[in-house]
C-alpha positions in Angstrom: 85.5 143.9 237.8 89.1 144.2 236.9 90.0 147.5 234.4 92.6 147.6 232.5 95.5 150.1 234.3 94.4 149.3 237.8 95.3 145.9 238.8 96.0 144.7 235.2 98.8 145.3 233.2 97.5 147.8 230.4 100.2 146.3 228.1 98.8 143.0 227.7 95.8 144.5 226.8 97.7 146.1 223.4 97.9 144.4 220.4 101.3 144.3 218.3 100.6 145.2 214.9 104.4 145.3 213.9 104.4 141.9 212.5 102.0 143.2 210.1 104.0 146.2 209.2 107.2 144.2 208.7 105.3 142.1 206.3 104.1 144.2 204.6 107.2 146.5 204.0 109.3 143.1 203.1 106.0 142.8 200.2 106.3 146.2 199.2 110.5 146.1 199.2 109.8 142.2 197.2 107.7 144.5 194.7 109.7 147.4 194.5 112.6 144.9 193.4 110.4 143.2 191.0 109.6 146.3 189.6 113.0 147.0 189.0 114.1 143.6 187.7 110.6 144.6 185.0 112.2 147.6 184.4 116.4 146.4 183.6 114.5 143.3 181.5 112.3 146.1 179.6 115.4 148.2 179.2 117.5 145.5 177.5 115.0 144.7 175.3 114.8 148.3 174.1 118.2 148.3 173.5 118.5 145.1 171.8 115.2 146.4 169.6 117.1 149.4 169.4 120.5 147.3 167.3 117.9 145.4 165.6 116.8 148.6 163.7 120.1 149.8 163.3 121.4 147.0 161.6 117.9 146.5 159.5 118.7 150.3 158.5 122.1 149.3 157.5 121.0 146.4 155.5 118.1 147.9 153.8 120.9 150.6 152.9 123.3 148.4 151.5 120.5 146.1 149.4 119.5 149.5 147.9 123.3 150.3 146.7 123.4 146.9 145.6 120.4 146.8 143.7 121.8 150.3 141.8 125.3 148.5 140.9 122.7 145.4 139.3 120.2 148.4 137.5 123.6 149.7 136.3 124.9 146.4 135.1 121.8 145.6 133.6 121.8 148.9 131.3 125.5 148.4 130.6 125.2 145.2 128.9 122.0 145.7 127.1 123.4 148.8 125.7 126.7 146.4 125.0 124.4 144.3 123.1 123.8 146.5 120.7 126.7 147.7 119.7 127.3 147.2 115.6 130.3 144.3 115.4 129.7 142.8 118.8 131.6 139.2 118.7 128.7 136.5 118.8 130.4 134.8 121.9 130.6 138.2 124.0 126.5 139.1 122.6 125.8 135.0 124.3 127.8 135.6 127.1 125.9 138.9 127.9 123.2 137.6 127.6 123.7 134.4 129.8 124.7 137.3 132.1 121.1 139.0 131.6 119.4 136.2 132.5 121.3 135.9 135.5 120.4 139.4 136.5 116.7 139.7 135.7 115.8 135.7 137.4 113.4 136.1 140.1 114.9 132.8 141.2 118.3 134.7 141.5 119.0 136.6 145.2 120.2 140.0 145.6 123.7 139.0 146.9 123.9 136.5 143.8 123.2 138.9 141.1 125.1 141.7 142.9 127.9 138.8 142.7 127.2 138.5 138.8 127.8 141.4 137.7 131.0 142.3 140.3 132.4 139.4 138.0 132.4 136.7 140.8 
């Protein structure tokens, strides 16, 4: 009976596991890279999340101003309306005016517009 080292090669007798390794560091490299492509799409969403409540904030900051010029407005010409000696016209103007500013049908932008004059 033949042994392996005397007579026989002891090489052929070893088994090459190095296709295995190489497969499975090109799987780990594919996953580390998908990992990273995760992380860059994950990123950019944070950032575009990130302008998104920036410009909300700006918006929501810019409704309430507008909203204060419309409460202003609104003050302004009922207290006009009451003036002794208003001219009928101006008094149904006004209050064309009013209705304008307190329609729930009316947006934001539109009264803000209203009252600017526009």
């Amino acid at each position: 009976m033949a042994t392996f080292g005397s007579g026989i090669n002891a090489q052929l007798g070893a088994i090459d596991y190095s296709p295995i390794l190489r497969g499975a560091q090109a799987q780990a490299q594919g996953i580390l890279a998908g990992g990273q492509g995760i992380a860059r799409g994950i990123e950019s969403m944070g950032g575009s999340v990130a302008n998104a409540m920036e410009k909300y904030q700006e918006q929501a900051k810019q409704n309430k101003q507008k909203e204060a010029v419309v409460k202003d407005g609104i003050k302004f010409i009922e207290t006009m309306q009451k003036l002794p000696g208003i001219s009928p016209e101006l008094k149904q103007m006004s209050g064309s005016l009013l209705e304008t500013l307190h329609s729930p049908n009316a947006s934001l932008e539109d009264r803000f517009a209203a009252v600017q004059g526009e």
